[in-house]
CHARMM internal coordinates of N, CA and C (Angstrom, degrees):
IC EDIT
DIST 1 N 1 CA 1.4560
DIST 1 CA 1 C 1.5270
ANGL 1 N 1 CA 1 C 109.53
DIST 1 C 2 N 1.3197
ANGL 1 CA 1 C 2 N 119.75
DIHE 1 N 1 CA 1 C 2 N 144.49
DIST 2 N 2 CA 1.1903
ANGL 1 C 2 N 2 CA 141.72
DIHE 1 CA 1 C 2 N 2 CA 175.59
DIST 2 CA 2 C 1.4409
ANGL 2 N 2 CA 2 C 118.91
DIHE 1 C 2 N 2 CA 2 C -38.56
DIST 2 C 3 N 1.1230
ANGL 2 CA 2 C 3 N 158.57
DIHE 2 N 2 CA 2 C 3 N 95.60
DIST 3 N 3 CA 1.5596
ANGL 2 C 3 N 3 CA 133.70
DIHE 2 CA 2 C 3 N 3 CA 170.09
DIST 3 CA 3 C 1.8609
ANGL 3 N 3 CA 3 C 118.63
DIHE 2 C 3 N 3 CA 3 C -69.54
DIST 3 C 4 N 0.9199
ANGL 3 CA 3 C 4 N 149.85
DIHE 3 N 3 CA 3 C 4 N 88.03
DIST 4 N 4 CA 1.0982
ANGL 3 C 4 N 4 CA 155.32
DIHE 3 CA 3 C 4 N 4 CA -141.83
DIST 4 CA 4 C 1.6825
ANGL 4 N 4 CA 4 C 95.35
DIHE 3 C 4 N 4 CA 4 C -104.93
DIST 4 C 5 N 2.1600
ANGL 4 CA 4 C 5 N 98.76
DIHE 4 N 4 CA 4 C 5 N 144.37
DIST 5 N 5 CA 1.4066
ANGL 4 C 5 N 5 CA 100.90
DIHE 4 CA 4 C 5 N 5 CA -167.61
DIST 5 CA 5 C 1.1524
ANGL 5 N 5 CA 5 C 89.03
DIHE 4 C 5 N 5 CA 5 C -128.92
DIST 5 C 6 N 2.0855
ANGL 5 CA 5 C 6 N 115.98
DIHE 5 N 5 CA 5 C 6 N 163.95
DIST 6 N 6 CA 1.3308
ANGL 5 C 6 N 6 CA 99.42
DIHE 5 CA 5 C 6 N 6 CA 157.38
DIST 6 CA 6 C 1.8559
ANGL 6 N 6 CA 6 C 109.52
DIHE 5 C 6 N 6 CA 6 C -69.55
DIST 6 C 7 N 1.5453
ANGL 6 CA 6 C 7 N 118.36
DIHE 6 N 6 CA 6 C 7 N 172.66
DIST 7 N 7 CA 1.3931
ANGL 6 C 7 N 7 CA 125.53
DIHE 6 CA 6 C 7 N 7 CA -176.56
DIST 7 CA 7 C 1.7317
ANGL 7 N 7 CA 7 C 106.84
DIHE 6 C 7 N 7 CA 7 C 98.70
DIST 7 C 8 N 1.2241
ANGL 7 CA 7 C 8 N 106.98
DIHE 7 N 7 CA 7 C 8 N -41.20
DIST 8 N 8 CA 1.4031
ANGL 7 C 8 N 8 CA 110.22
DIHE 7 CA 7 C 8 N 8 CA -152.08
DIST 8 CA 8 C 1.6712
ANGL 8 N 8 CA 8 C 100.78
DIHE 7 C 8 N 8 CA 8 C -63.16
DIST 8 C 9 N 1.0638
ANGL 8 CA 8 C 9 N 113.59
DIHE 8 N 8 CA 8 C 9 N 157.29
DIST 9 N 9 CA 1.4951
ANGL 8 C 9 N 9 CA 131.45
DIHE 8 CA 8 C 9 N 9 CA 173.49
DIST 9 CA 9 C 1.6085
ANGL 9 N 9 CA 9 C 120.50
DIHE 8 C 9 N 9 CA 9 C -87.62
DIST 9 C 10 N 1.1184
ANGL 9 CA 9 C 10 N 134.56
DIHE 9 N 9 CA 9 C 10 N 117.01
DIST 10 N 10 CA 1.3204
ANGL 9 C 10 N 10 CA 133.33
DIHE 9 CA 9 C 10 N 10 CA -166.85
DIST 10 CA 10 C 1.5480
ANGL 10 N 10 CA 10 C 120.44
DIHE 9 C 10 N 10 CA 10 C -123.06
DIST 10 C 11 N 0.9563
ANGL 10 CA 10 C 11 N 141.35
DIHE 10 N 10 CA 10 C 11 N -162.66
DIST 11 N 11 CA 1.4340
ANGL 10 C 11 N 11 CA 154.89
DIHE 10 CA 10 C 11 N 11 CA -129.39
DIST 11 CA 11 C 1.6181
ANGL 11 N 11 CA 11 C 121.11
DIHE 10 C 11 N 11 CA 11 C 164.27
DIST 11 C 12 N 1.3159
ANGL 11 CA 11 C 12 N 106.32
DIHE 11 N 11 CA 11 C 12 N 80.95
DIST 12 N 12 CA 1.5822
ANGL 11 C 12 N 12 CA 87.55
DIHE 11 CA 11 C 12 N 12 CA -175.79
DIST 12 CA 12 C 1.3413
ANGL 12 N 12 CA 12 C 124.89
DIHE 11 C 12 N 12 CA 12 C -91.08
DIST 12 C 13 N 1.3271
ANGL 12 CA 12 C 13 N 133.55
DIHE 12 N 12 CA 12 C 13 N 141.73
DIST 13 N 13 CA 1.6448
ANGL 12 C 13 N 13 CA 134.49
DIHE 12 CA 12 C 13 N 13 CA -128.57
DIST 13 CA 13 C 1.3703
ANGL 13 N 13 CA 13 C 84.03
DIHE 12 C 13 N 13 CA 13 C -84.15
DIST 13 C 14 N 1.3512
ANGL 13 CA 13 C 14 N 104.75
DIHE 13 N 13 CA 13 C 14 N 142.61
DIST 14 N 14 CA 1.7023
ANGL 13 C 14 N 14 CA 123.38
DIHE 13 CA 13 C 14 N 14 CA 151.94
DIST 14 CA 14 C 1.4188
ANGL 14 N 14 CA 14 C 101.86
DIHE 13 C 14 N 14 CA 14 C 69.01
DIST 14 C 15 N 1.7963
ANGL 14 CA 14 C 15 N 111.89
DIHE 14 N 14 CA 14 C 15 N 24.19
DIST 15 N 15 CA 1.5353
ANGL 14 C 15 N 15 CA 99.62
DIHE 14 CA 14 C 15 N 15 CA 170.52
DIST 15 CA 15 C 1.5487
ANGL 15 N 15 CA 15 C 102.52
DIHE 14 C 15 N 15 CA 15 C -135.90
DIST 15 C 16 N 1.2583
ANGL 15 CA 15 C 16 N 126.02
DIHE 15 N 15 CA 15 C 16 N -154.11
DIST 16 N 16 CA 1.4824
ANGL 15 C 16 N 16 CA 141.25
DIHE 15 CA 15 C 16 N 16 CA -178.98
DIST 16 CA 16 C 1.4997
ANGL 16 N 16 CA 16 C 112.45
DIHE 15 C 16 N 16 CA 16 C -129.17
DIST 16 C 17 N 1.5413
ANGL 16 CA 16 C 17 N 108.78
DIHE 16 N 16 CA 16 C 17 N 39.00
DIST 17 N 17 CA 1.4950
ANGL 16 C 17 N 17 CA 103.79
DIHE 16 CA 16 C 17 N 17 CA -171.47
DIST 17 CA 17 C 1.7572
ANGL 17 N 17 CA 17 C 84.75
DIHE 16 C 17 N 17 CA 17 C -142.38
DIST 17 C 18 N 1.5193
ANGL 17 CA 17 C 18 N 91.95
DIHE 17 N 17 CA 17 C 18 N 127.17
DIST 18 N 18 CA 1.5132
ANGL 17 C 18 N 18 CA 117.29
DIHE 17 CA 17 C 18 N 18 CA 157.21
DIST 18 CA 18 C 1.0562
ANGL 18 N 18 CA 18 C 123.73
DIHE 17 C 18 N 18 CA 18 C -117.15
DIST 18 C 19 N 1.5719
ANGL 18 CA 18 C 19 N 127.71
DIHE 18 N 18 CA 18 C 19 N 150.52
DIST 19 N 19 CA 1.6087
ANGL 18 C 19 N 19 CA 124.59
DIHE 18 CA 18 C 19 N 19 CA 172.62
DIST 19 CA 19 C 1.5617
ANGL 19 N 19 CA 19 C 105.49
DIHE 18 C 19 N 19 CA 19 C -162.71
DIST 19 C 20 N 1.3216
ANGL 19 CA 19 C 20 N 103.09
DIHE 19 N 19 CA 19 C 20 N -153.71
DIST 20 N 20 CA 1.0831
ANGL 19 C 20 N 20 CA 107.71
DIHE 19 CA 19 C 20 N 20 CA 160.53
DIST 20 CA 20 C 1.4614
ANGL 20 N 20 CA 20 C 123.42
DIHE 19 C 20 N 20 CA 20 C -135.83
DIST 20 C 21 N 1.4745
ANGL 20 CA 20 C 21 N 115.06
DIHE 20 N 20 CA 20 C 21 N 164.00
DIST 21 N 21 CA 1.4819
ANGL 20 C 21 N 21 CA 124.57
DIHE 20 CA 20 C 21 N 21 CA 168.11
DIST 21 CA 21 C 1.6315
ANGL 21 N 21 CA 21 C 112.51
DIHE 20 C 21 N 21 CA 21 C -44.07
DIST 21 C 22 N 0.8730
ANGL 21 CA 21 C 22 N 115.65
DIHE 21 N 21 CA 21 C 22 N 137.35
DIST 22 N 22 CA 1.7418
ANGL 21 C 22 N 22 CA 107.41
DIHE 21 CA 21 C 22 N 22 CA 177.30
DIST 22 CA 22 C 1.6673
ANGL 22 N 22 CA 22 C 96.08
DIHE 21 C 22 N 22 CA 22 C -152.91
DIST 22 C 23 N 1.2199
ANGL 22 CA 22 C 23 N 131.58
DIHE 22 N 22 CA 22 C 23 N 0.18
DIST 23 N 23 CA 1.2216
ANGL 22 C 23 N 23 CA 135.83
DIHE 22 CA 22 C 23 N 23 CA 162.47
DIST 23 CA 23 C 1.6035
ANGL 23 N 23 CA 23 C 124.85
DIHE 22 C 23 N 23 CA 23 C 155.43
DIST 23 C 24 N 1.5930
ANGL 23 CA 23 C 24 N 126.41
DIHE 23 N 23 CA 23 C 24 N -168.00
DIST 24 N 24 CA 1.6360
ANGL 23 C 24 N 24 CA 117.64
DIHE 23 CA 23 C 24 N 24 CA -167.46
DIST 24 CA 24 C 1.3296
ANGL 24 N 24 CA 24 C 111.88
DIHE 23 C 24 N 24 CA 24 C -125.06
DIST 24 C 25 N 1.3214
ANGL 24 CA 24 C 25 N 105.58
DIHE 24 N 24 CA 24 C 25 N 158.04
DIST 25 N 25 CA 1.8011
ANGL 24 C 25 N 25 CA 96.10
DIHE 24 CA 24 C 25 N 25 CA -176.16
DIST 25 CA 25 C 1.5976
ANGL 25 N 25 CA 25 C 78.25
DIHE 24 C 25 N 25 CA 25 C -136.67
DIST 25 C 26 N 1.4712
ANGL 25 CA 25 C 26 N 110.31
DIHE 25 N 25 CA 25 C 26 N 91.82
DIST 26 N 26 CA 1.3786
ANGL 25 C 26 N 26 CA 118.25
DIHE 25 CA 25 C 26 N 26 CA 169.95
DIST 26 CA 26 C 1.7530
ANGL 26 N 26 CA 26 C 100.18
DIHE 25 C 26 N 26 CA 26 C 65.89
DIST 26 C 27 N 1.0028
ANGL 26 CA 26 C 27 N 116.78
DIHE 26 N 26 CA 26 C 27 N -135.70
DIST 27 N 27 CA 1.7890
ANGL 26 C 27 N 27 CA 112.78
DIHE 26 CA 26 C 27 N 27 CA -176.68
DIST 27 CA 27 C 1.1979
ANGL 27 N 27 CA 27 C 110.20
DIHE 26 C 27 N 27 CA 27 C -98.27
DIST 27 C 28 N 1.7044
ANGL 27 CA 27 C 28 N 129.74
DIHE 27 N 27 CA 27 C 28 N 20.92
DIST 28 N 28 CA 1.3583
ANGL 27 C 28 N 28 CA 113.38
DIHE 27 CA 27 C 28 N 28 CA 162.21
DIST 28 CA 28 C 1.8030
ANGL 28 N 28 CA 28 C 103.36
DIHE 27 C 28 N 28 CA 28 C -111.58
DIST 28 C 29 N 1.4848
ANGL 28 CA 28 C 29 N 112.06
DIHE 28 N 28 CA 28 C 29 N 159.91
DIST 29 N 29 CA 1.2622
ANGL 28 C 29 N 29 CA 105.32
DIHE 28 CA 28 C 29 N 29 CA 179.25
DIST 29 CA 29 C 1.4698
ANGL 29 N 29 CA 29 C 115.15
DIHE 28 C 29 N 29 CA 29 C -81.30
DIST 29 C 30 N 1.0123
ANGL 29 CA 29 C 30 N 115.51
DIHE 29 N 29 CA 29 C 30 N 172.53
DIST 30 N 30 CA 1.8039
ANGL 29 C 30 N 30 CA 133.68
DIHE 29 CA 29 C 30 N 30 CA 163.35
DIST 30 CA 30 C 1.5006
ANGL 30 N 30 CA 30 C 99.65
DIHE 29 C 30 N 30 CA 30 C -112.50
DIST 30 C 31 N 1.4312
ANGL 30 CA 30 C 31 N 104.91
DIHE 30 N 30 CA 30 C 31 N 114.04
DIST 31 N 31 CA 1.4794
ANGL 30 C 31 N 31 CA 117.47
DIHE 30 CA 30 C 31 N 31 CA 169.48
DIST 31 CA 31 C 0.9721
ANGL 31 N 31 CA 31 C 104.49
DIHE 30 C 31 N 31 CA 31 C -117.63
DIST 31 C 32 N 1.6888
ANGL 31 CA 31 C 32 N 107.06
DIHE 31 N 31 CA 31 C 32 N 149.42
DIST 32 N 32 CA 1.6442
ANGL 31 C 32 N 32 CA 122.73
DIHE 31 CA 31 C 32 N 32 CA -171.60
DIST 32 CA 32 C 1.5936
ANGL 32 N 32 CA 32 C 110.68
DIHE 31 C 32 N 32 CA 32 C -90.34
DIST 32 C 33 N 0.8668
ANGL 32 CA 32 C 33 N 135.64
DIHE 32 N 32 CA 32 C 33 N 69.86
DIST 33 N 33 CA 1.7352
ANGL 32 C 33 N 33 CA 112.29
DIHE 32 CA 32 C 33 N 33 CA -156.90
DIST 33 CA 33 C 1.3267
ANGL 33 N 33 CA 33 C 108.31
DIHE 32 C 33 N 33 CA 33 C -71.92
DIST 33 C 34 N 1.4919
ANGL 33 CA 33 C 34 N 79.82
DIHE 33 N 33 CA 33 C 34 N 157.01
DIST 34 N 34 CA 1.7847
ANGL 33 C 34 N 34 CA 111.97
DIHE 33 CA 33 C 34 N 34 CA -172.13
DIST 34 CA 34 C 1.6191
ANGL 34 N 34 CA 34 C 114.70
DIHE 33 C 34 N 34 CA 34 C -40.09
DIST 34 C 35 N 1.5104
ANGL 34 CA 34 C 35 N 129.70
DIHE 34 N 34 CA 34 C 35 N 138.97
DIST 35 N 35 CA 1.3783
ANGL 34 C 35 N 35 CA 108.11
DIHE 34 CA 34 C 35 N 35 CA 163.92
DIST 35 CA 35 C 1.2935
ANGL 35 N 35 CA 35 C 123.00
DIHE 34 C 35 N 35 CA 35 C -53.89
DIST 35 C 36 N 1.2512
ANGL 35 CA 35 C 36 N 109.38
DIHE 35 N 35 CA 35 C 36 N -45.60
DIST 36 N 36 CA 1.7912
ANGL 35 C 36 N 36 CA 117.71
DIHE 35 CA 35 C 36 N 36 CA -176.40
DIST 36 CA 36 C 1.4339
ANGL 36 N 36 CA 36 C 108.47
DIHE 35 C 36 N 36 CA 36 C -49.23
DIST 36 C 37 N 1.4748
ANGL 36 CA 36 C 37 N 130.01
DIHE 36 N 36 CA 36 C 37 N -4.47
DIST 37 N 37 CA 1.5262
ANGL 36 C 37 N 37 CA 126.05
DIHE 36 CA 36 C 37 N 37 CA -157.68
DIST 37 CA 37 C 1.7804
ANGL 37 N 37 CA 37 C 90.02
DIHE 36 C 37 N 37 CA 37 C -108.06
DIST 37 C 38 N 1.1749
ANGL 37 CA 37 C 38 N 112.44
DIHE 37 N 37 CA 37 C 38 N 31.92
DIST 38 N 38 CA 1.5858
ANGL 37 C 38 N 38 CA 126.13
DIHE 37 CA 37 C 38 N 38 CA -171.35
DIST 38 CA 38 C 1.4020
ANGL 38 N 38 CA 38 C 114.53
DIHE 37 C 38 N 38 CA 38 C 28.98
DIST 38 C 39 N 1.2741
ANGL 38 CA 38 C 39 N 133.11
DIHE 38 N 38 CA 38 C 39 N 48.65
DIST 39 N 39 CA 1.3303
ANGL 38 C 39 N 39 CA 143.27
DIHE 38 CA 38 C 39 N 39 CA -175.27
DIST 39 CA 39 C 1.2659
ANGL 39 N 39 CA 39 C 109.72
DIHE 38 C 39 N 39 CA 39 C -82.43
DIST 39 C 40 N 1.0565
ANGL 39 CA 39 C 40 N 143.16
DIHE 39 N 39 CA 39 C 40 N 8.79
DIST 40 N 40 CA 1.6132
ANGL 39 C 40 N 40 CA 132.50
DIHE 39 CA 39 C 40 N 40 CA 117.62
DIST 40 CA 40 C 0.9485
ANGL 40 N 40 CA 40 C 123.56
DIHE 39 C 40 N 40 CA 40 C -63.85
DIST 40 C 41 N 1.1887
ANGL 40 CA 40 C 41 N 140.38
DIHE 40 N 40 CA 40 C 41 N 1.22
DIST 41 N 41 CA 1.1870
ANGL 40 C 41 N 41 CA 124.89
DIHE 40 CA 40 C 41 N 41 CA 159.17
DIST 41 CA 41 C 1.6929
ANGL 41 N 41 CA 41 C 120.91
DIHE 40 C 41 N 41 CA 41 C -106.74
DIST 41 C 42 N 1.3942
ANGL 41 CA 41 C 42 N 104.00
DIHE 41 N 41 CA 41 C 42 N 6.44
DIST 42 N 42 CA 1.7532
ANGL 41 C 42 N 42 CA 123.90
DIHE 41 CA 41 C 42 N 42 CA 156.15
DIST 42 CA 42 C 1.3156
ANGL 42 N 42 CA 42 C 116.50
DIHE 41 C 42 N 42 CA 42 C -71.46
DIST 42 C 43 N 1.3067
ANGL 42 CA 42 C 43 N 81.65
DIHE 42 N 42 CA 42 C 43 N -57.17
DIST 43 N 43 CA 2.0162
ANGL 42 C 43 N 43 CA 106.06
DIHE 42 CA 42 C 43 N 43 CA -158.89
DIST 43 CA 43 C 1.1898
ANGL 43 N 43 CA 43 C 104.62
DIHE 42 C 43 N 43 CA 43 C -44.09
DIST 43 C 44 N 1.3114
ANGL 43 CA 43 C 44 N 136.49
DIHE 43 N 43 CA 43 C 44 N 153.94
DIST 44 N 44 CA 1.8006
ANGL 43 C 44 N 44 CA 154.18
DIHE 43 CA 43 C 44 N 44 CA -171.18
DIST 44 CA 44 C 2.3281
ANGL 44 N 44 CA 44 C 87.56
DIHE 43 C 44 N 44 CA 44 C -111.58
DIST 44 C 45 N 1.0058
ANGL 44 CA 44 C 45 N 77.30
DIHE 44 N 44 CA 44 C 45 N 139.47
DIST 45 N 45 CA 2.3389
ANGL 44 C 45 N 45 CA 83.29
DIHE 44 CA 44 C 45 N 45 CA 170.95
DIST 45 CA 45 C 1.9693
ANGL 45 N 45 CA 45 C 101.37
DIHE 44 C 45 N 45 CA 45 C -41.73
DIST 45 C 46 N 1.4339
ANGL 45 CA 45 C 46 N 109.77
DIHE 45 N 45 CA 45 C 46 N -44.64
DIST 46 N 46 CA 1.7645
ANGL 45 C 46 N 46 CA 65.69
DIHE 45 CA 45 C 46 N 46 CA -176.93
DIST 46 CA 46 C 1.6007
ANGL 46 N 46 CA 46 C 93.80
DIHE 45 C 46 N 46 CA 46 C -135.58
DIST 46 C 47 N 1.1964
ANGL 46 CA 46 C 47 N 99.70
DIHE 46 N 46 CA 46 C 47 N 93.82
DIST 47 N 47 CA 1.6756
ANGL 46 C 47 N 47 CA 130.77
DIHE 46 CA 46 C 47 N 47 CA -159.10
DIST 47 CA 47 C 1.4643
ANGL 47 N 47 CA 47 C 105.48
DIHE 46 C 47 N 47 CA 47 C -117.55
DIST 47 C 48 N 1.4816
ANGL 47 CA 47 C 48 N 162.11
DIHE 47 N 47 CA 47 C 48 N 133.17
DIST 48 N 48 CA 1.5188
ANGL 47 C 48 N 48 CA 141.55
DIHE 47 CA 47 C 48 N 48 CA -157.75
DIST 48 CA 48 C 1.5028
ANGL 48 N 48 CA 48 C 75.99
DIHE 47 C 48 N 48 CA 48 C -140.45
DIST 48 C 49 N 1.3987
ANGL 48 CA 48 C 49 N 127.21
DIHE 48 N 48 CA 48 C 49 N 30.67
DIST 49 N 49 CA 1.7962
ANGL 48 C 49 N 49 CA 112.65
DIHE 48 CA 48 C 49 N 49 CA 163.71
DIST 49 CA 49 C 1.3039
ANGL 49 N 49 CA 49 C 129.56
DIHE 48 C 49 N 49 CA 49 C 57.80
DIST 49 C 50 N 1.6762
ANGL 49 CA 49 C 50 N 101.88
DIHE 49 N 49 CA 49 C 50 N 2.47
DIST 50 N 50 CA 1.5048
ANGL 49 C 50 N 50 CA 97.69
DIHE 49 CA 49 C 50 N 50 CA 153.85
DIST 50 CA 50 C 1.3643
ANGL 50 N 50 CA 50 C 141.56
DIHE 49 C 50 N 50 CA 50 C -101.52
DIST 50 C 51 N 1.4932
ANGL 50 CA 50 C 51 N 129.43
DIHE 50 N 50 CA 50 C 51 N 147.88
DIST 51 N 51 CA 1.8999
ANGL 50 C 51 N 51 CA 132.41
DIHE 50 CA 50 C 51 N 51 CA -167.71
DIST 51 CA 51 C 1.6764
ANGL 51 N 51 CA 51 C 90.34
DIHE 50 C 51 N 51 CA 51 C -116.88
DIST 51 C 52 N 1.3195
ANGL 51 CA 51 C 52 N 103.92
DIHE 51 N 51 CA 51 C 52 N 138.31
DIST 52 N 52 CA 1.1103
ANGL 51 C 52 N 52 CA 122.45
DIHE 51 CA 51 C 52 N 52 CA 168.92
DIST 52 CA 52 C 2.0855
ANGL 52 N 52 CA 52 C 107.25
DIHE 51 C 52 N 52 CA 52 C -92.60
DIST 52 C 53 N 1.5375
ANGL 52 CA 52 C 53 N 108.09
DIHE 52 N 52 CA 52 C 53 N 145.18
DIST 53 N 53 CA 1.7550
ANGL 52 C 53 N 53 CA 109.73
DIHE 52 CA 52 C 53 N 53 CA -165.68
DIST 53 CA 53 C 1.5238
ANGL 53 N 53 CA 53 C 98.37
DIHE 52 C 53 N 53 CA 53 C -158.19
DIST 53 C 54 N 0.9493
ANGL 53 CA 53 C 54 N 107.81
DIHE 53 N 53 CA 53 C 54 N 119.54
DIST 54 N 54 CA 1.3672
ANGL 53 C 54 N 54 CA 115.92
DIHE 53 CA 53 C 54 N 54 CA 169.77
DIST 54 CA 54 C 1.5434
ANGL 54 N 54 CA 54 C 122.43
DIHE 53 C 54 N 54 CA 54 C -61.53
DIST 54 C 55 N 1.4740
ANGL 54 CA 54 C 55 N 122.84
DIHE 54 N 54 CA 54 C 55 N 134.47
DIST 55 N 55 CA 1.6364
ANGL 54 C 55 N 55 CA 117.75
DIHE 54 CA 54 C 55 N 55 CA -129.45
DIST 55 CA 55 C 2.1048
ANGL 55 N 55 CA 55 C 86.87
DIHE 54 C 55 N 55 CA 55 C -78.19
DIST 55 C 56 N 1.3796
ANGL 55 CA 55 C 56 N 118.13
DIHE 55 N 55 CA 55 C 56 N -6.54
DIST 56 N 56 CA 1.5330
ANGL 55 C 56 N 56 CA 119.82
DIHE 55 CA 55 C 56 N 56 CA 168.61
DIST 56 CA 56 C 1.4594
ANGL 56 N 56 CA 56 C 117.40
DIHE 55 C 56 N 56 CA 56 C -65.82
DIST 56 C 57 N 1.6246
ANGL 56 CA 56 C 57 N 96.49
DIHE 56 N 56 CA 56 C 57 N -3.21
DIST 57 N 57 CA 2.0978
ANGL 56 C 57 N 57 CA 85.90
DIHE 56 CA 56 C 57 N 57 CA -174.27
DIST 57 CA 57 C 1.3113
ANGL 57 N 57 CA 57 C 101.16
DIHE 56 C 57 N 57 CA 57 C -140.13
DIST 57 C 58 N 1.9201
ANGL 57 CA 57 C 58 N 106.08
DIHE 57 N 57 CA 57 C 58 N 26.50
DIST 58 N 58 CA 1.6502
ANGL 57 C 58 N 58 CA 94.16
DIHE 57 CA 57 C 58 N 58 CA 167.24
DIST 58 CA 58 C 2.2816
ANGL 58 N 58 CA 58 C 85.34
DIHE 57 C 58 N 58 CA 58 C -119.93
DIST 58 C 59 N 1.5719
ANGL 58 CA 58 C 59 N 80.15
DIHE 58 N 58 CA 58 C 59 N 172.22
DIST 59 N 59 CA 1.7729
ANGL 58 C 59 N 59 CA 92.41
DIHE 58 CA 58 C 59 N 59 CA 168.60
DIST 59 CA 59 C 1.7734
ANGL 59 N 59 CA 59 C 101.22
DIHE 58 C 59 N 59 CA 59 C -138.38
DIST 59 C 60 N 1.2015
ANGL 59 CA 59 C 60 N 111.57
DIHE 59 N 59 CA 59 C 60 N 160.36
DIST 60 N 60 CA 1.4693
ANGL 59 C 60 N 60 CA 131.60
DIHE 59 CA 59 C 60 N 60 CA -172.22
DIST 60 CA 60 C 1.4418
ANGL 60 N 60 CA 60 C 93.47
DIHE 59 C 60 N 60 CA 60 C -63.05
DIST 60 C 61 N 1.3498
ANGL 60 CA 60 C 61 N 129.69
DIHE 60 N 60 CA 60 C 61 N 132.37
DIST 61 N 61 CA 1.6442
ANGL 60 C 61 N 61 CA 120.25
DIHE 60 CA 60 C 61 N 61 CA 166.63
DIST 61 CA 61 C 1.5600
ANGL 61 N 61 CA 61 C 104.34
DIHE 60 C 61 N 61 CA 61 C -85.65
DIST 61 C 62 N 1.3474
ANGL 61 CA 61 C 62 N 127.18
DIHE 61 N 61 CA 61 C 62 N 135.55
DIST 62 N 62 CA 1.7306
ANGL 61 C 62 N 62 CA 142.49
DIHE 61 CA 61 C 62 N 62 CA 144.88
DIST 62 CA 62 C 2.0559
ANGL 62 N 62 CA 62 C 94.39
DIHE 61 C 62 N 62 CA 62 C 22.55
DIST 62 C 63 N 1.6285
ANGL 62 CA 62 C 63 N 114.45
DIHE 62 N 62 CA 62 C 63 N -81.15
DIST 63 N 63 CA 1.4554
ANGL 62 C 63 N 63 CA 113.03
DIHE 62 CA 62 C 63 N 63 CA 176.10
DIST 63 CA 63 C 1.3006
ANGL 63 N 63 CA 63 C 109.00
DIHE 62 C 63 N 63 CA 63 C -97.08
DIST 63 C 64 N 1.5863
ANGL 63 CA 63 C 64 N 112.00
DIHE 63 N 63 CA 63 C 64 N 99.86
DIST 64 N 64 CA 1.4074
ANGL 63 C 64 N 64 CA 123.50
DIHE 63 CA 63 C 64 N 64 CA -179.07
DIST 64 CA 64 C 1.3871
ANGL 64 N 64 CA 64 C 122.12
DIHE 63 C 64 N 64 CA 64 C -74.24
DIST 64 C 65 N 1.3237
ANGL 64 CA 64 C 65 N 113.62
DIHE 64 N 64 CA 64 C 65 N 2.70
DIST 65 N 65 CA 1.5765
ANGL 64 C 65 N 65 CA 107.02
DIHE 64 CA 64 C 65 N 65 CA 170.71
DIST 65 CA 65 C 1.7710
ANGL 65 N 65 CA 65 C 96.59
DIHE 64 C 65 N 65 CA 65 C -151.45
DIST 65 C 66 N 1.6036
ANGL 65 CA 65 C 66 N 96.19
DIHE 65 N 65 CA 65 C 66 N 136.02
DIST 66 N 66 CA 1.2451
ANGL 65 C 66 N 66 CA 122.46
DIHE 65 CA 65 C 66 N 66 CA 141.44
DIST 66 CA 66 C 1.6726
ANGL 66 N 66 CA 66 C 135.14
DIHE 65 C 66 N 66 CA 66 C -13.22
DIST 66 C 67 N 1.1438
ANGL 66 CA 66 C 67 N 85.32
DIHE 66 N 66 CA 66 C 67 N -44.64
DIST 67 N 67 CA 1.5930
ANGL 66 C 67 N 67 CA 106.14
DIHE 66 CA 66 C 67 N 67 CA -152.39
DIST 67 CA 67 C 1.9477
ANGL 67 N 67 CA 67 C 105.95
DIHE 66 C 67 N 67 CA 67 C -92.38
DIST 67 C 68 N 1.3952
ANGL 67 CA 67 C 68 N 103.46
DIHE 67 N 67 CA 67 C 68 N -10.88
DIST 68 N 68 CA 1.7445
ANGL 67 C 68 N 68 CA 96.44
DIHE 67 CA 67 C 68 N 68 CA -177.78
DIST 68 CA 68 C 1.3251
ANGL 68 N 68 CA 68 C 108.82
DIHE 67 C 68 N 68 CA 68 C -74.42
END
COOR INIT
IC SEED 1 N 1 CA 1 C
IC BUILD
């Protein structure tokens, strides 16, 4: 199993949305998604672009951290 960080870059399974970890809502993450994942055109007016996913329906993206 995965160990999952905040920073890290993710993949959520069986969709078209990437982001990153940016924090937890109990044991699922809060991911920030990507601009490119057209999340203005998700987002609600006072919406900060994050989806909450249970850490079973994200995967590590290719550059798994933020931070290199």
């Amino acid at each position: 199993m995965t160990n999952f960080n905040i920073g890290d870059r993710v993949k959520v399974v069986d969709q078209d949305i990437c982001g990153v970890i940016v924090g937890w809502d109990g044991a699922d993450a809060v991911v920030l998604a990507d601009v490119d994942d057209d999340r203005d055109e998700w987002m609600e007016e006072d919406d900060d672009g994050t989806l909450v996913f249970p850490i079973s329906q994200l995967n590590v993206s290719e550059d798994r951290s933020t931070d290199s």
